[in-house]
C-alpha positions, 0 to 999 in steps of 0.5 A: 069366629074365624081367626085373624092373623098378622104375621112377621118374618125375620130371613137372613143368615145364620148368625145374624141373631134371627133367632135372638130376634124372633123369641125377643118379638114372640115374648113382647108379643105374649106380654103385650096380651096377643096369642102366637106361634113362632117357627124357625127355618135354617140351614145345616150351618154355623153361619151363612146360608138363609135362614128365617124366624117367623111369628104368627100373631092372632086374635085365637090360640094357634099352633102352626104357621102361615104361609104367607107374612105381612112384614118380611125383614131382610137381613142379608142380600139373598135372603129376599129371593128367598122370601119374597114370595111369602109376603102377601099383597099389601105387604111390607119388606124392610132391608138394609141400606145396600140396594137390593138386587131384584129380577125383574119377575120379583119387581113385578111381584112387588108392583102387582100385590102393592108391596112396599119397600122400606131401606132402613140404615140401622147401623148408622141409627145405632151408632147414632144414639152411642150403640154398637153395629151389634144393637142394629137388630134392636133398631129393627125390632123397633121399627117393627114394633111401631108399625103393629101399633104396640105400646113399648113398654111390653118390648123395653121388659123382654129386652131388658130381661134376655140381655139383664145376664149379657155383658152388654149396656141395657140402656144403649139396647133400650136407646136402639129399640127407640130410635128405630121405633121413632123412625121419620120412614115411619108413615101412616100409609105403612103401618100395619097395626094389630087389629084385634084387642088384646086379652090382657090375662093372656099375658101370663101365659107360657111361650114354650118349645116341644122338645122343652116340654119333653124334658119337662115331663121327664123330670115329672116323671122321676127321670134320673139319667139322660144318655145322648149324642146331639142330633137335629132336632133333638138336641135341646132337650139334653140341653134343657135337662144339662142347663137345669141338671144342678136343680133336678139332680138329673145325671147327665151324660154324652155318649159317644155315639147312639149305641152307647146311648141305647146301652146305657138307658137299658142298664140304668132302667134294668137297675131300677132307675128311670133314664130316657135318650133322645134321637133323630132317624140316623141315631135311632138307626144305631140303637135298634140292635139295643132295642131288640135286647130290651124286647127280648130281655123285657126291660123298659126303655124310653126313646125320643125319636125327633123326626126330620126329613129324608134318608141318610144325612137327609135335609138335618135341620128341615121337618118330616115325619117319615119315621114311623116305619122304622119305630114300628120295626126298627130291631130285629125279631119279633117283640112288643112295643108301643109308640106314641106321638106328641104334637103340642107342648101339653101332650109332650108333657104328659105323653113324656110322663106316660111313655116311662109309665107303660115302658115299666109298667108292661116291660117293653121299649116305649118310642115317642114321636117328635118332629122338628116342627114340633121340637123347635117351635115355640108354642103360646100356651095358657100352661102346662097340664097337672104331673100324672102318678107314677106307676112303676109295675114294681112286684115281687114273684117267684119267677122273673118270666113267669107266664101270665095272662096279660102277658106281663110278668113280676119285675123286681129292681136287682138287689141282694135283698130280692130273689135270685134276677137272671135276664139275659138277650138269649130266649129264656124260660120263666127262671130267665136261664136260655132255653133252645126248647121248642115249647119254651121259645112258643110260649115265651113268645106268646107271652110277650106278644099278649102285652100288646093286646092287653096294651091296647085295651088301656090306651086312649082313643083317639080324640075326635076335633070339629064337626058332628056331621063333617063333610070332611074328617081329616085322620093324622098325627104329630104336628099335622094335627095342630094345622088342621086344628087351626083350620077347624075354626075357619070350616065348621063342616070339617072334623079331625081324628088325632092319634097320640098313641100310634102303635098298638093302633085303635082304629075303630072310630076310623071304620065308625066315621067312614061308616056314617058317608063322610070323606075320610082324609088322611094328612102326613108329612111324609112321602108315603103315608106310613100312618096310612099304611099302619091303618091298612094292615091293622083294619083292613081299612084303606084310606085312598084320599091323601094330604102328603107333604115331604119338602122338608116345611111343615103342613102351613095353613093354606096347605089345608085351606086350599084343599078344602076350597078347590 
């Protein structure tokens, strides 16, 4: 069966509480036994510019974003030109009180797909029921929640629950939300009611963010420390870990810039404890000198690179997915590594866990891709995947650099009750003393490198989605996976190759499908296919046929399904 959606979209100004009413609407959702997927759009701003929230609701479990909503609310004048174009025909668009300043190609727009316009005074309606101008939010959502036909008892609960800790009076915000669902503009010929039945067990499921995922697996993982300097879109995850930090005993720590960071990960786990940061491209850019040392040093690290779109100070608080050039080669010299990819909450759990596993177990920096997309979206899940074992790669030797056939070397935590621990950025021989000797700097570096094959050989394959016999196998990573998942259940002819780990690459499968006469498309939100690039140079194997994105939005639904049908 193919899924149904109805879709709901805030735009307005940052500041106006979008964001407060869009994870109120997704709960309520969620409670009311409905499966979702929220996204959010908005400016690098405090206050002003436009900005959305967008709720998409179905009858299946969905993980990415429509272009297209049936209810557009505006809160400010210049969002509507925004936004208009997203509304599908039939649609409705509610707006304050203030007449809306329309061109006459937008006024065409809304005669030709039979869109209704709704003037909604909610200030005056809550100050009407002894509210503030402050609860006129409220007043929407209610409006809102009469139109899906819900009943408000699910609503009432979730507001009650994020206003219960506020200095705020619960039971004006509960008058609000009535006064606006009982509205006499309500009228049968508006509605646009929740077609689908609810699963009702549905409702114990868990709205979730990517980047609270992340730092829920690090705390699985024994994390102890977390280094940082805020940046977009990775920035909620020191956030989570700071508000949780007196429960978990996690020490948490602002760095002054990202190089500090870096340093400060790589010398917590050179000592034995567990730590992590998190990044976005320009942050990772100051920590590659630090990742190289770690290379050569062979000391585990793990970094979160969140990825947004463009170079330099790009577009901050828009998606992308160009980074993975600069985690295949950010730090100078030649060194092994490993990169990994989440896409949904439950491998960012679980990757998140493995990524602290491989960093010790093989003594080299592990990097795991995000995106904004992924990061600030909340995901509908049923919950998350049981905590895997740590594996630390802990082992006594009588040499630190000892050459091994794996490539991996004994690791021991520096103490006064172990042997003698020289590490250092200089090559080294076995005892870890620098070394400018030819065969010693061959034989290190052969070393080293032999981690990567025998990285290779334990990593998962990539998981194959859809089809037996496709017409169509799409090959992507990251949060395009979870839009061409969703496109599965509409064409069963299609099939999809997801990769979680990245680097080193398996491409055997890649080679197998072309093998069998399938088309063979890759799907990146980026500009110049890096993924396809890797692919490339690692099999030979070039994939000609592309779905590139790089606007700053992620791959929506019709992205897909329009290049399926033409």
């Amino acid at each position: 069966m193919s899924e149904s959606r109805l879709i709901i979209k805030f735009g307005g100004e940052s500041g106006q509480g979008i964001n407060t009413l869009g994870q109120i609407l997704s709960k309520s959702i969620k409670e009311s036994g409905f499966y979702n997927f929220a996204y959010r759009e908005y400016p690098s701003l405090i206050k002003g510019g436009v900005a959305s929230y967008q709720i998409d609701i179905s009858d299946e479990q969905i993980a990415s974003s429509s272009r297209y909503c049936n209810i557009l609310s505006i809160l400010s004048k210049d969002a509507i030109h925004d936004y208009l174009p997203s509304v599908s025909p039939n649609g409705v668009v509610i707006y304050n009180k203030e007449d809306l300043e329309l061109s006459q190609e937008e006024n065409n727009y809304i005669k030709e797909n039979n869109i209704t316009l709704i003037s909604l005074d909610t200030i005056k309606m809550a100050l009407e029921v002894q509210g503030i101008e402050l609860m006129a939010n409220m007043v929407l959502l209610g409006f809102i929640w009469k139109l899906l036909g819900l009943d408000t008892k699910p609503l009432e609960e979730i507001v009650r629950d994020t206003f219960k800790d506020k200095n705020v009076d619960l039971e004006a915000e509960i008058r609000c939300a009535m006064v606006g669902y009982n509205s006499n503009q309500i009228k049968n010929d508006v509605l646009k009611p929740i077609t689908f039945k609810p699963k009702m067990k549905w409702k114990d499921s868990l709205n979730i963010t990517g980047n609270e995922a992340v730092a829920l697996g690090a705390i699985s993982a024994g994390c102890r420390a977390f280094y940082a300097y805020p940046m977009t879109p990775a920035t909620s995850i020191f956030k989570y870990l700071g508000d949780t930090y007196k429960k978990t005993g996690i020490l948490i720590k602002q760095a002054e810039n990202e190089i500090t960071a870096a340093q400060l990960v790589m010398g917590s786990m050179n000592m034995g404890t567990r730590a992590m940061t998190a990044t976005s491209g320009g942050g990772f850019d100051l920590m590659t000198e630090t990742i190289s040392c770690a290379g050569i040093s062979e000391t585990p690290m793990v970094i979160v690179l969140a990825q947004r779109v463009g170079a330099g100070t790009g577009v901050p608080t828009w998606t992308g997915a160009g980074d993975l050039s600069l985690a295949l080669h950010g730090g100078h010299g030649e060194f092994p590594r490993c990169i990994m990819s989440v896409s949904n909450p439950q491998d960012a759990y679980t990757l998140t866990q493995e990524a602290f596993n491989i960093a010790e177990t093989y003594q080299i920096p592990v990097i795991l891709l995000t995106d904004k997309q992924i990061a600030e979206s909340i995901f509908n899940i049923k919950d998350l995947p049981k905590p895997i074992d740590i594996e630390r790669g802990i082992s006594n030797g009588e040499y630190r650099y000892e050459i091994t056939d794996s490539g991996i070397s004994p690791r021991w935590i520096p103490s006064i009750n172990n042997p003698t621990y020289l590490q250092t950025s200089d090559e080294h021989n076995i005892t870890g003393e620098s070394t400018e000797q030819s065969n010693d700097i061959v034989e290190m570096s052969d070393k080293r490198l032999r981690k990567v094959e025998t990285l290779r050989e334990q990593i998962r394959e990539p998981e194959y989605f859809g089809s037996k016999n496709p017409d169509i196998v799409f090959v992507g990573y990251g949060s395009a996976g979870n839009t061409v998942g969703d496109t599965l259940k509409r064409h069963p002819d299609v099939g999809y190759l997801h990769y979680q780990y990245i680097y080193p690459l398996k491409y055997e499968k890649i080679i197998e499908i072309d093998g069998k006469g399938a088309r063979i498309v890759l799907i990146e939100n980026n500009q110049t296919g890096d993924f396809g690039k890797l692919i490339k140079q690692e099999s030979g194997f070039e994939i000609t046929e592309r779905i590139l994105k790089y606007d700053g939005r992620p791959l929506f639904l019709e992205d897909i399904l329009n290049f399926l049908n033409d």
